[in-house]
C-alpha positions as CSV (number, residue, x, y, z in Angstrom):
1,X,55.7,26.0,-112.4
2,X,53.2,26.6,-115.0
3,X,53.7,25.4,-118.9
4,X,53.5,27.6,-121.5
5,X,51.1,25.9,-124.0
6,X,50.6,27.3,-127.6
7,X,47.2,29.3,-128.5
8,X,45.0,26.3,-130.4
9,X,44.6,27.2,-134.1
10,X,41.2,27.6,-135.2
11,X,39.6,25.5,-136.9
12,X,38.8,26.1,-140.2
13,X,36.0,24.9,-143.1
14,X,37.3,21.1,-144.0
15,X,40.4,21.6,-141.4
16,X,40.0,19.6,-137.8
17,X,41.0,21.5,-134.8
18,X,45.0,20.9,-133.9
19,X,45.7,19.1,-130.9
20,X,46.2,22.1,-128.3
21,X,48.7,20.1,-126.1
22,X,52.6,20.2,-126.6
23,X,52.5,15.8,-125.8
24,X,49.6,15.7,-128.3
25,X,51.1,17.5,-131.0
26,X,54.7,15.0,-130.7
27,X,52.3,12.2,-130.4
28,X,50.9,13.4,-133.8
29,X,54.3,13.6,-135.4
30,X,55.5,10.3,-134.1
31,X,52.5,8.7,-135.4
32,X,53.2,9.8,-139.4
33,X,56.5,7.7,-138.7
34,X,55.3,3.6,-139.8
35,X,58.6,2.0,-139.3
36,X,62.3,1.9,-138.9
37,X,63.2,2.8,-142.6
38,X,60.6,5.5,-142.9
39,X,62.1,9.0,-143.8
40,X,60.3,11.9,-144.0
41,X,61.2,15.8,-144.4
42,X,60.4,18.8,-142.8
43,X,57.4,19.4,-145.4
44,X,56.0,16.1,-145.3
45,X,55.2,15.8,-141.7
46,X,53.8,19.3,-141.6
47,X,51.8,18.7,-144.5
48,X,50.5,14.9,-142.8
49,X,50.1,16.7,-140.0
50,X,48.4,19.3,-140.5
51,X,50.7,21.4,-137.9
52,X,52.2,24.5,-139.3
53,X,55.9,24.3,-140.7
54,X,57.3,26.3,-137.4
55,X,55.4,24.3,-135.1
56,X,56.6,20.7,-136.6
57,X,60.1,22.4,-137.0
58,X,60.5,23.2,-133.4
59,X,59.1,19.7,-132.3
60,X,60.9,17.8,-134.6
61,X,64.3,19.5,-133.6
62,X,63.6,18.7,-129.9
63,X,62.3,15.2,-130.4
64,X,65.8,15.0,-132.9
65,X,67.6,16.4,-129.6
66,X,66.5,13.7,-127.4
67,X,67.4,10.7,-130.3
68,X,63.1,10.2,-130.4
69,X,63.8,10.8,-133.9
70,X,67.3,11.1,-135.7
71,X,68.1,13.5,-138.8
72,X,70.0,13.1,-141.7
73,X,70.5,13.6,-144.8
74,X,68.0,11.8,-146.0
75,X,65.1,13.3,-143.7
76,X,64.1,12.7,-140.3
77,X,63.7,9.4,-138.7
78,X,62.8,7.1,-135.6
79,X,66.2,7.5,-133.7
80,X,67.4,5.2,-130.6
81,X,64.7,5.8,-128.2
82,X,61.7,5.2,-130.2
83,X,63.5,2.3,-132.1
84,X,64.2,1.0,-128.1
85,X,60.4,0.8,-127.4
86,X,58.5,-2.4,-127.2
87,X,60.8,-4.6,-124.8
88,X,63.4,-2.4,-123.9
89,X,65.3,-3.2,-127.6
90,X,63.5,-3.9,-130.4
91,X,65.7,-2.8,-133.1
92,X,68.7,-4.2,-130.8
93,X,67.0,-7.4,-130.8
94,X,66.9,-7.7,-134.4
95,X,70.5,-6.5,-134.9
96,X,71.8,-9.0,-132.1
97,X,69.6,-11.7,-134.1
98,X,71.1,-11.2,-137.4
99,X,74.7,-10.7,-135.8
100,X,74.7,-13.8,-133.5
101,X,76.0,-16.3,-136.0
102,X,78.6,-14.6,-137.7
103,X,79.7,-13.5,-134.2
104,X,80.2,-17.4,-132.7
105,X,82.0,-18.6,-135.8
106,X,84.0,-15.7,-135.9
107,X,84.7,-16.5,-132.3
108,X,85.3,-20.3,-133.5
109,X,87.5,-19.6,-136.4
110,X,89.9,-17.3,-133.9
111,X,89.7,-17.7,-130.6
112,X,89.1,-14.4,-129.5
113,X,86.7,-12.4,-127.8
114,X,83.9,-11.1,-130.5
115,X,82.2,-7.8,-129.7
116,X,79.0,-6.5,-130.8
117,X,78.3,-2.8,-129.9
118,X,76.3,0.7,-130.9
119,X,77.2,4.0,-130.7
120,X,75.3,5.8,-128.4
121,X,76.3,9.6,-127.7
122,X,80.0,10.0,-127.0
123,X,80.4,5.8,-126.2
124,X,79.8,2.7,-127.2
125,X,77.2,0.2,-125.7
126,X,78.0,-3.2,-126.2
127,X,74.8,-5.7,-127.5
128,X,77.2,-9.1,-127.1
129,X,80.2,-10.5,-126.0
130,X,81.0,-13.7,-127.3
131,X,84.3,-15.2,-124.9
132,X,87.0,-17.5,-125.5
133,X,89.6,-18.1,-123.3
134,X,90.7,-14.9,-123.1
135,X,87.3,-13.3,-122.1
136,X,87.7,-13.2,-118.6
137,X,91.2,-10.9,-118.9
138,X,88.7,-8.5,-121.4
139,X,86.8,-6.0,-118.9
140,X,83.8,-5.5,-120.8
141,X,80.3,-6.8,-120.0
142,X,76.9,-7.2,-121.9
143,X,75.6,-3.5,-121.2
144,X,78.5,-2.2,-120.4
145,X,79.9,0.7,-122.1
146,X,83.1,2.5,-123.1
147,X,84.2,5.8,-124.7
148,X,83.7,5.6,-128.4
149,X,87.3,7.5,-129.0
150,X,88.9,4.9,-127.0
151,X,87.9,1.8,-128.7
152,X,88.2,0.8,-132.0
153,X,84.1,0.1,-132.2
154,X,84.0,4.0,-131.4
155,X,86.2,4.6,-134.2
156,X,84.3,1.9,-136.6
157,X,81.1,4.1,-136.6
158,X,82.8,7.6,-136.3
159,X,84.6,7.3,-139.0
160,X,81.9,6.8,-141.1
161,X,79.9,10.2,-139.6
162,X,80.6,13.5,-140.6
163,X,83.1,15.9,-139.2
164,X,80.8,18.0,-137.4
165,X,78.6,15.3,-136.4
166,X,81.8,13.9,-134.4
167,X,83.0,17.0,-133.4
168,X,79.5,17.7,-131.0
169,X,79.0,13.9,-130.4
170,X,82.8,13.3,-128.7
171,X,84.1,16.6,-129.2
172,X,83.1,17.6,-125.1
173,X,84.2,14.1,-123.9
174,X,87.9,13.4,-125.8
175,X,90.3,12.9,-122.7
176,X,92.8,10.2,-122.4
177,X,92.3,7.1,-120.4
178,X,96.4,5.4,-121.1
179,X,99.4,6.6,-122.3
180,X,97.9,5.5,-126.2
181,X,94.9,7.3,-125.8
182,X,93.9,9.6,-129.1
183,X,93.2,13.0,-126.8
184,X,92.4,15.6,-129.2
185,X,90.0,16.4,-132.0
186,X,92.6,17.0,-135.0
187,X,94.2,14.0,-134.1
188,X,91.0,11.8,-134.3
189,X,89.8,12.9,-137.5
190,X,93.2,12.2,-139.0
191,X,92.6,8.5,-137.3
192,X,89.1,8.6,-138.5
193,X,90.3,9.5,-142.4
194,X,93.0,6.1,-141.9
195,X,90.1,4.2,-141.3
196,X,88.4,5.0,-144.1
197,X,90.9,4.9,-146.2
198,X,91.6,1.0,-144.8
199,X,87.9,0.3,-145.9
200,X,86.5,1.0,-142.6
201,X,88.9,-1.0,-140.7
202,X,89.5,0.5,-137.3
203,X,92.4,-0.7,-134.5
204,X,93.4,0.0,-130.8
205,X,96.5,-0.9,-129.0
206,X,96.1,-0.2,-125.7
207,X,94.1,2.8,-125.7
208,X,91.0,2.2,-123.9
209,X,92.8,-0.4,-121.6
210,X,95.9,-1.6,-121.1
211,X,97.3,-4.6,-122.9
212,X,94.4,-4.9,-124.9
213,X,93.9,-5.0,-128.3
214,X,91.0,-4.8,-131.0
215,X,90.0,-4.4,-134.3
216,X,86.8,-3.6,-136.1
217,X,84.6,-2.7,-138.4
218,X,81.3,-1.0,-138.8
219,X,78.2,-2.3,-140.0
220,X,76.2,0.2,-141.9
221,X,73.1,1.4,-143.3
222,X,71.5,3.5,-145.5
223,X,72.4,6.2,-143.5
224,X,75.6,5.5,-141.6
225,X,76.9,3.3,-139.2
226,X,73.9,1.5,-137.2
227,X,76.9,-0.5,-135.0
228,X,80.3,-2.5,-134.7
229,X,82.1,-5.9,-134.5
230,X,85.5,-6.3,-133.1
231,X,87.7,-9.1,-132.3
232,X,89.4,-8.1,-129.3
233,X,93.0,-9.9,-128.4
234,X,96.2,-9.1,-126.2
235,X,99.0,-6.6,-127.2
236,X,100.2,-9.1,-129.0
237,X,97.3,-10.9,-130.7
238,X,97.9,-11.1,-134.9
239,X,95.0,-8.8,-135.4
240,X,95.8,-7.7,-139.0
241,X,96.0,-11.7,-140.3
242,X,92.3,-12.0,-139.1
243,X,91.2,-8.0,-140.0
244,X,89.1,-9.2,-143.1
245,X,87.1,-12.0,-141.0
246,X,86.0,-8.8,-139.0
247,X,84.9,-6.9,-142.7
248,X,83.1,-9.8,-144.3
249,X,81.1,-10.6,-141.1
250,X,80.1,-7.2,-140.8
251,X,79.1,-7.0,-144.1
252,X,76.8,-10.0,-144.0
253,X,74.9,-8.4,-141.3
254,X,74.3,-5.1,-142.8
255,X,73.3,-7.4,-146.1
256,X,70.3,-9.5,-143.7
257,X,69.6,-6.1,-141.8
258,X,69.5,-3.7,-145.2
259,X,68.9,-6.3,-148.1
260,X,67.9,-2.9,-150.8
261,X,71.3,-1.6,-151.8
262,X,70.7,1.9,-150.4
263,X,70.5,4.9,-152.5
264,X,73.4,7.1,-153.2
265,X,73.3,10.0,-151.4
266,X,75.5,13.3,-151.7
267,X,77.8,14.6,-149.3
268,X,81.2,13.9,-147.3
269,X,80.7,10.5,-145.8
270,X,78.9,9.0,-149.0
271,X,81.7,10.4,-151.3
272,X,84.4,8.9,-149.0
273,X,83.1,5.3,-149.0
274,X,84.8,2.9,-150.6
275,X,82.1,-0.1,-152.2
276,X,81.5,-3.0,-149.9
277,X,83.3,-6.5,-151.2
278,X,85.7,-9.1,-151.1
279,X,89.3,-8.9,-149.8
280,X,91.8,-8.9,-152.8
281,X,95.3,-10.2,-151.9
282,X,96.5,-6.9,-153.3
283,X,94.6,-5.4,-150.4
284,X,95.6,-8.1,-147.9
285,X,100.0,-7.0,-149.0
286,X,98.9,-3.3,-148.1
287,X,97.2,-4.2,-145.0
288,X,99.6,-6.2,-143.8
289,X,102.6,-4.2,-144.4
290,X,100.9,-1.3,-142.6
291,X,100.8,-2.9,-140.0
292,X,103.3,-5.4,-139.1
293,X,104.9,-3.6,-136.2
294,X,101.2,-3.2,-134.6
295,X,101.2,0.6,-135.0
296,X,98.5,1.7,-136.9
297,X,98.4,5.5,-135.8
């Protein structure tokens, strides 16, 4: 089967002839990107690169479609697969490199099993496991992955996305895996809107596996959730007595990974977060009197 190329533009007095190739024109826009933090709108890569503004539109949308690049609010950016590049996990390997401390004393101070995980599509994709003696009973593995519904890591980072963004990213792969299992859109965003409202604290009981129980928080970015620590326990683990370790760990990796304080930005999941800090003991009584019978849905 043949491509379909584009007719080359034609040159014009003090304008270079546009790369006539579909591969040669993506390369172009990728280039204008420098680095991880770089954002850049519609206009500005049409402008630096000299494509017309249908042209870049339609490429960017389908590099944005296949996570080369991400969009948000804030313009478009390197997304997952680009930021992969250069040993398999570049950007990982930073994340797992600012996150590996907090993770082992967390681990120390508790006892149980610390994850480390992104969100990537409709699961999450765990970076680190960090085991005590409990690790073995945990089935998760380095690499492995899970459905981000399931799991309070899923939840962490969706909560902190907009509706419709985690209506198409879960939305077609919601199903139940246990008895606990959230199965249904409306009653995920309700969970989602919990979380928020516990300052990003997110728990499971049994939902992604039986007799298992976590809870996390997300660490986040300029623009959103970038990924999750959990302390993962039995059914019966004391998980709200350690809940804030989880918070101030996370929030002393997204301080090393995103030292600016990022810009405020307009719109439902900017307006709906609460300011990072410490725990208040005000907080600790509400927290703990939600949920001292372990049911936190």
């Amino acid at each position: 089967m043949t491509a379909v190329q584009e007719a080359p533009h034609a040159s014009g007095p003090g304008r270079p002839e546009l790369p006539p190739s579909m591969v040669e024109r993506m390369t172009l826009i990728m280039d204008v990107f420098e680095g991880r933090t770089t954002r850049l709108s519609l206009e500005e890569v049409a402008r630096s690169t000299r494509l017309p503004r249908s042209t870049a539109h339609r490429i960017l949308d389908q590099l944005a479609r296949l996570c080369w690049l991400e969009h948000t609010d804030a313009g478009y950016g390197l997304g997952r697969r680009a930021l992969g590049l250069g040993g398999g996990d570049g950007a990982q390997s930073r994340l797992r490199e600012a996150a590996a401390a907090r993770l082992h004393h967390l681990q120390i101070k508790t006892g149980l099993v610390v994850h480390l995980a992104v969100l990537d599509g409709a699961e999450v994709h765990y970076l680190d496991k960090v085991g005590g003696r409990f690790a073995v009973a945990v089935p998760s593995r380095v690499g492995g992955r899970a459905p981000a519904h399931s799991t309070a890591l899923g939840k962490a980072m969706l909560a902190w996305l907009e509706p419709e963004e985690v209506d198409s990213t879960v939305g077609g792969f919601i199903g139940r895996l246990t008895q606990r299992t959230i199965a249904d859109l409306g009653t995920l965003h309700q969970e989602l809107n919990r979380i928020r409202h516990r300052r990003g604290l997110a728990f499971e009981r049994g939902e992604c596996f039986p007799d298992i129980a976590c809870v996390a928080t997300a660490i986040r970015g300029p623009d959103g959730p970038v990924a999750a620590i959990s302390l993962v326990g039995d059914a019966r683990s004391p998980l709200e007595k350690v809940a804030p370790l989880v918070g101030e760990a996370a929030q002393q990796v997204s301080r090393e990974l995103f030292p600016e304080r990022p810009k405020p930005v307009t719109g439902v999941r900017r307006a709906e977060t609460k300011p990072a800090g410490t725990w208040s003991p005000q907080t600790m009584d509400r927290l703990l009197a939600a949920g001292q019978y372990g049911d936190w849905q």
